[in-house]
Residue, then its C-alpha position, 0 to 999 in steps of 0.5 A: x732930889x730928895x733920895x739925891x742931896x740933903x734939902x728939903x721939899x720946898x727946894x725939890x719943888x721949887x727946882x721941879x718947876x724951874x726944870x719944866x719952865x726951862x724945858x717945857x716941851x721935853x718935860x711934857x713929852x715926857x708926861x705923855x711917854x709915861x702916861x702912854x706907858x702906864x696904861x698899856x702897861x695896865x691893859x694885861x691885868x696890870x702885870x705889863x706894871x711890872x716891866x714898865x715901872x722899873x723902866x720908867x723909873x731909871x730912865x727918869x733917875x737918868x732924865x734927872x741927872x741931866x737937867x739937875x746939875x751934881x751936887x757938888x757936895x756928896x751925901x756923906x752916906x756915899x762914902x765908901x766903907x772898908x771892907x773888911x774879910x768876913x767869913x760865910x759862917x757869919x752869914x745871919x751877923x753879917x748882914x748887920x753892921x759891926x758896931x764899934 
């Protein structure tokens, strides 16, 4: 929540515990499929992490959306930029922003 919309700690928190009051039994199913997750994940010289991790954070970035509702205000760093041409020859510059 903190990545998503523009609030502090206290609110992430407070809607953290609001969510597993409101859904108990499916916020401690899954606690317990992440920490499953996690150790078999570790067995093989913690190299199974690698799989593991990236899963289990986009299913819990999906998990979010559907029990926090949308900001009805989107973070204004969302916006679509324009895109302007720019040519492979500016390869190194191009990775910086034009400053205007």
């Amino acid at each position: 929540m903190l990545l998503d919309r523009d609030v502090g700690a206290a609110v992430a928190l407070l809607t953290s515990i609001r969510v597993v009051a409101t859904n108990p039994v499916t916020m401690a199913l899954w606690g317990l499929i992440v920490a499953a997750l996690l150790v078999i994940g570790s067995v093989a010289f913690f190299l199974g992490l690698t799989v593991v991790i990236p899963v289990l954070g986009h299913a819990t970035w999906h998990l979010y959306r559907k029990a926090v509702e949308p900001d009805p205000t989107p973070h204004p760093a969302c916006q679509p930029r324009d895109k302007s041409y720019r040519s492979a020859a500016d390869f190194p510059a191009a990775l910086f922003p034009a400053h205007r």
